[in-house]
C-alpha positions in Angstrom: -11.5 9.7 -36.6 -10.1 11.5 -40.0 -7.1 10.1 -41.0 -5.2 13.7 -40.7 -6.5 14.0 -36.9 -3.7 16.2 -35.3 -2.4 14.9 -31.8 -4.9 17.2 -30.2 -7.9 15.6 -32.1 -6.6 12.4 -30.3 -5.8 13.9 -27.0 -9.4 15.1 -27.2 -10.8 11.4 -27.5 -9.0 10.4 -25.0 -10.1 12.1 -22.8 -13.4 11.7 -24.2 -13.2 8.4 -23.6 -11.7 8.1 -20.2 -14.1 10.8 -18.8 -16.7 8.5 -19.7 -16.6 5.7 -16.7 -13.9 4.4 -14.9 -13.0 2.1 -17.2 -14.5 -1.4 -17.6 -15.1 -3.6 -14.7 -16.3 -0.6 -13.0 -18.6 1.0 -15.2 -20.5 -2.6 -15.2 -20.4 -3.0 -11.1 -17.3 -4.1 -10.3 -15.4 -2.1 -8.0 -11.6 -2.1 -9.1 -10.0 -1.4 -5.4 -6.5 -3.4 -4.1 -8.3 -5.7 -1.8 -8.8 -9.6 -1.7 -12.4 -9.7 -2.6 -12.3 -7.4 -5.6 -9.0 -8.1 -7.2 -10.4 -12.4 -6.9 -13.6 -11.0 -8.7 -12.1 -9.5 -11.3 -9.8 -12.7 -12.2 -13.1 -14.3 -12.3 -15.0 -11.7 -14.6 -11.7 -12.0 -16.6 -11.9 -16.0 -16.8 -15.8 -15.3 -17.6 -15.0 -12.6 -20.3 -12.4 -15.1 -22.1 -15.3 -17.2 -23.0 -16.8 -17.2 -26.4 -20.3 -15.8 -26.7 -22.2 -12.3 -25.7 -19.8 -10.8 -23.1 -23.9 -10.0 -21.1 -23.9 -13.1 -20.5 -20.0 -13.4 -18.5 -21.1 -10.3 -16.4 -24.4 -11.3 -15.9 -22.5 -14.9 -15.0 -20.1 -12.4 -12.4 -22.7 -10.9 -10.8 -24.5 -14.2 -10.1 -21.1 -15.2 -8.1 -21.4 -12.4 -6.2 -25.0 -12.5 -5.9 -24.6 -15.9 -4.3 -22.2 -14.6 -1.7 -19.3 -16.2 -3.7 -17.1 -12.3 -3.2 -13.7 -13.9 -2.1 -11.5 -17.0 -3.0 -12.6 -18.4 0.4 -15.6 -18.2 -0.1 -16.2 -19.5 -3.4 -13.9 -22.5 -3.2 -15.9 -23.7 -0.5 -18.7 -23.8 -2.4 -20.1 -27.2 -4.0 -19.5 -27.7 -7.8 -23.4 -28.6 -8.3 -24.0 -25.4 -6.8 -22.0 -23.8 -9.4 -23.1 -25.4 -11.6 -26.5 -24.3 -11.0 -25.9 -20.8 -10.5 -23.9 -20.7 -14.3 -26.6 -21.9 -16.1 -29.4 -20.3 -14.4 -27.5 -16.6 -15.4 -26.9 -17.8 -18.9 -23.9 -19.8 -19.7 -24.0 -22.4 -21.9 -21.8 -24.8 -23.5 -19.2 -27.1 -20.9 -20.7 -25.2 -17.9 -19.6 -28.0 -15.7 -16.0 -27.6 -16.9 -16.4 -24.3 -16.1 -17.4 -24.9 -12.9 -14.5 -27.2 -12.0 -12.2 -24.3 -13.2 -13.9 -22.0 -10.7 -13.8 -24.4 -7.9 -10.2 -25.0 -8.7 -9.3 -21.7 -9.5 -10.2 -20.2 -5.3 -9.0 -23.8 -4.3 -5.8 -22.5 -5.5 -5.4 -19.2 -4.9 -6.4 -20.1 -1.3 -3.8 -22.3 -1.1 -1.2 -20.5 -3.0 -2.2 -16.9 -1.5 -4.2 -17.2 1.3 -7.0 -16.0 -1.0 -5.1 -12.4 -1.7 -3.6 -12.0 -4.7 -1.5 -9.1 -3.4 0.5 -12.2 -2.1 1.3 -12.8 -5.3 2.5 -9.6 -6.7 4.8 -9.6 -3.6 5.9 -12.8 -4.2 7.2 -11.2 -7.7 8.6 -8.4 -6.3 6.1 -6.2 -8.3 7.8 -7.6 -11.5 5.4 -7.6 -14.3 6.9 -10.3 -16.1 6.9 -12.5 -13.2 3.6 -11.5 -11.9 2.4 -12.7 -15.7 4.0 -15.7 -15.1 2.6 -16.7 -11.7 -1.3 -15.6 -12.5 -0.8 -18.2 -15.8 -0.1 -20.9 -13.4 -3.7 -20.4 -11.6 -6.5 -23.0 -13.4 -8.0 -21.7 -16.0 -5.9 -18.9 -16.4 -4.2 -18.0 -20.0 -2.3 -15.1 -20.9 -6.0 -13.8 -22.9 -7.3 -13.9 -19.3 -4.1 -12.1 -17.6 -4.7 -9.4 -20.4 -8.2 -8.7 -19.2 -7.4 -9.2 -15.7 -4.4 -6.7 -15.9 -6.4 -4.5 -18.2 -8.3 -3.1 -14.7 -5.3 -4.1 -12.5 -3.1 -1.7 -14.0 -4.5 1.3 -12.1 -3.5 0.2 -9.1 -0.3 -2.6 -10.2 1.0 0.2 -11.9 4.1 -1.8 -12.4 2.3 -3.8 -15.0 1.2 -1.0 -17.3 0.7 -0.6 -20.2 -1.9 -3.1 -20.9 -4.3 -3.5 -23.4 -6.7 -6.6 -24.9 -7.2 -7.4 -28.4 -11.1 -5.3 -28.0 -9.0 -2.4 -26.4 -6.6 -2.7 -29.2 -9.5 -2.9 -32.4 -11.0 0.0 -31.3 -8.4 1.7 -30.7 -6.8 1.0 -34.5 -10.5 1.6 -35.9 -10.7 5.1 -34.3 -7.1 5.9 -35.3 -5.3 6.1 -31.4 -2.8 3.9 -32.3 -1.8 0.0 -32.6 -0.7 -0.7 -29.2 -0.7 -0.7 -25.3 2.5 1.8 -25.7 0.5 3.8 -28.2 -2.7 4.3 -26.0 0.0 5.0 -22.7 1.5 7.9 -25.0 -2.0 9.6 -25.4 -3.5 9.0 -21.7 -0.2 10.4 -20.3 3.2 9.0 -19.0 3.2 7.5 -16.0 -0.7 7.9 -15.8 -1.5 4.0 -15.0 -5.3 4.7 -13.7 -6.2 6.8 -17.1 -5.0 4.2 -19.1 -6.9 1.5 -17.4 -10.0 3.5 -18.0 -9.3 4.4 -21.8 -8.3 1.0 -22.6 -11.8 0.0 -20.3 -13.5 2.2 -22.4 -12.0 1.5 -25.7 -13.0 -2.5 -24.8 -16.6 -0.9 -24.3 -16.7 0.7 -27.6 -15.9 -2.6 -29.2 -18.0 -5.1 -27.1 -21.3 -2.4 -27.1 -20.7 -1.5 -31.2 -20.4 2.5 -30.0 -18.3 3.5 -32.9 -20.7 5.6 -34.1 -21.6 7.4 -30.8 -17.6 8.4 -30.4 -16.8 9.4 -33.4 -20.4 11.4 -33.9 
């Protein structure tokens, strides 16, 4: 975007860009809803995306979870590591894929034990405080705060609480095509208040990064 964009310009992006899918997870098959099974698989596709390497291959890795009947915390950590195992490598992961596994495995284990498999448990348990809920989701396995940022990044529109939120992809594009610098930034275009919008800008914004779209946006 021209360096003397006027607020509208921007406003017009933005909605640009939110318009264009609903956000991230979703626009790639992964249906952002406050339920067990979806909120558990997108901690998962957030663990996958954390990982260095083409981001294909962590979605294609998330939909081979799924594929496998592995949709809940349940049902995944009663799944056998070699299984895992099997299914990672066969959808294209590479590197400690057996460490990966482990943190999988360990990662339902726990949120089975911890939650009951529903991490709505665990917002309650921090009494919807998003400093606490941070806290508690970097105490799963395999969870770091890079992983709570693209786990919150979809959560937001419905754990409103935690917004704004925005990962370091959200955040290049957004500095590249001239939004702003931050979470707070990218909150002030989408709309005060507006928790879903955001989550589907900064999806978006993520997109344009990941997929190398700067030219298609700004065209």
């Amino acid at each position: 975007m021209p360096t003397n964009a006027t607020i509208e310009d921007k406003k017009r992006l933005v909605r640009r860009l939110a318009g264009s899918g609903r956000g991230f997870a979703e626009q790639y098959g992964f249906r952002v809803v406050n339920n067990p099974s979806s909120l558990f698989q997108i901690l998962c596709l957030a663990v996958l995306l954390s990982r260095r390497g083409d981001f294909r291959r962590a979605l294609d890795s998330a939909h081979a979870l799924y594929a496998q009947g592995w949709d809940s915390a349940a049902r995944l950590a009663r799944s056998l590591h070699a299984e895992r195992v099997r299914v990672l490598r066969d959808s294209g992961q590479r590197g400690d894929v057996d460490g990966l596994a482990t943190a999988l495995g360990d990662l339902a284990q726990t949120v089975v034990d911890r939650y009951r498999g529903d991490l709505r448990r665990l917002r309650a348990v921090a009494h919807h405080d998003p400093e606490r809920e941070r806290a508690l989701l970097t105490e799963l396995p395999g969870v770091d705060a890079t992983v709570v940022d693209l786990f919150l990044r979809e959560a937001q529109a419905l754990w409103r609480e935690v917004a704004p939120v925005a990962d370091r992809r959200a955040l290049a594009a957004a500095r590249k095509l001239g939004l702003g610098r931050s979470a707070d930034d990218l909150a002030g275009l989408a709309g005060s208040g507006e928790s879903e919008r955001l989550a589907w800008l900064v999806g978006a914004l993520a997109r344009v990064d990941l997929e190398g779209q700067y030219a298609q946006v700004t065209r």
